[in-house]
C-alpha positions, -999 to 999 in steps of 0.1 A, spaced: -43 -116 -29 -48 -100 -68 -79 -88 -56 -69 -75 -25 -37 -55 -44 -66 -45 -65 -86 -37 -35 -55 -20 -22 -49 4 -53 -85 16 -53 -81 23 -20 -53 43 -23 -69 65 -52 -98 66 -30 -84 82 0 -57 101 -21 -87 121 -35 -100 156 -24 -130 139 -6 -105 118 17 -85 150 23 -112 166 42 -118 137 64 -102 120 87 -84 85 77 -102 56 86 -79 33 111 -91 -1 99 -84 9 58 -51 21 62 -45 -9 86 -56 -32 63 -35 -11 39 -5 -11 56 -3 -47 66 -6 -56 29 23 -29 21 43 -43 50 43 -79 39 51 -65 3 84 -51 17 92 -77 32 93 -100 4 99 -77 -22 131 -58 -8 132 -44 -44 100 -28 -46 103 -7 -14 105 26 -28 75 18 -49 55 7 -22 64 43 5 56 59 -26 18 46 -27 17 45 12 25 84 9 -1 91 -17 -27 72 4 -17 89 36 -18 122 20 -10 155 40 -21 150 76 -16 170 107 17 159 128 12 133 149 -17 120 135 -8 86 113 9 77 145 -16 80 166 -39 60 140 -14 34 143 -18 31 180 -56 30 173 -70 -10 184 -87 -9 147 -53 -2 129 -35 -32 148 -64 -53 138 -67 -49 106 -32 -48 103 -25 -82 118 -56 -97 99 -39 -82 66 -5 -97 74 -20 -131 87 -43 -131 51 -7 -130 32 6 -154 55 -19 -177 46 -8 -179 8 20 -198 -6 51 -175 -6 55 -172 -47 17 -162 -54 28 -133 -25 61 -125 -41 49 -127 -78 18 -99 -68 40 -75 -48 65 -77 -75 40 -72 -100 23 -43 -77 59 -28 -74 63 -29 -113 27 -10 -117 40 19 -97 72 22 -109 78 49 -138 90 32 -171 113 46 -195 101 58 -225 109 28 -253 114 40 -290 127 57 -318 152 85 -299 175 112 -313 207 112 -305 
């Protein structure tokens, strides 16, 4: 799972780039994607916000209609599933511990030290 939330950030950088934006998203990545962010929510209520966050940098801008109708897309669902049933297949706290840590990563952190008041 560490390397597939590693997999996952790359990806998102990847397809968040100016390359990406000029073509169109590929069905079985943001499945994979997706399924992986999906079982992240679920278990890590907390990190929800952090995790629509990087879905919307990897989705980027795209024309109306069309991340739904990647969703309907036969590639999408299965890489989606295979995604969800790869997390499934790990015990609950190694899942839990990496979305939580994934969650952390993208959340913003106050600035720690020496402050004027």
């Amino acid at each position: 799972m560490k390397n597939r939330i590693i997999l996952g950030i790359g990806l998102a950088i990847a397809l968040s780039s100016s390359t990406w934006a000029e073509q169109p998203l590929d069905p079985a990545q943001v499945g994979s994607f997706d399924g992986m962010l999906n079982v992240c929510r679920e278990i890590n209520p907390a990190g929800i916000s952090a995790y629509n966050t990087l879905r919307a940098a990897l989705i980027g801008p795209q024309p109306e209609g069309a991340v739904e109708a990647l969703t309907q897309t036969p590639e999408y669902r299965q890489a989606y599933e295979a995604a969800r049933q790869k997390s499934a297949d790990q015990p609950h706290e190694k899942v839990l511990k990496e979305c939580t840590q994934l969650a952390a990563s993208l959340t913003p952190r106050a600035r720690q030290g020496n402050r004027r008041k």
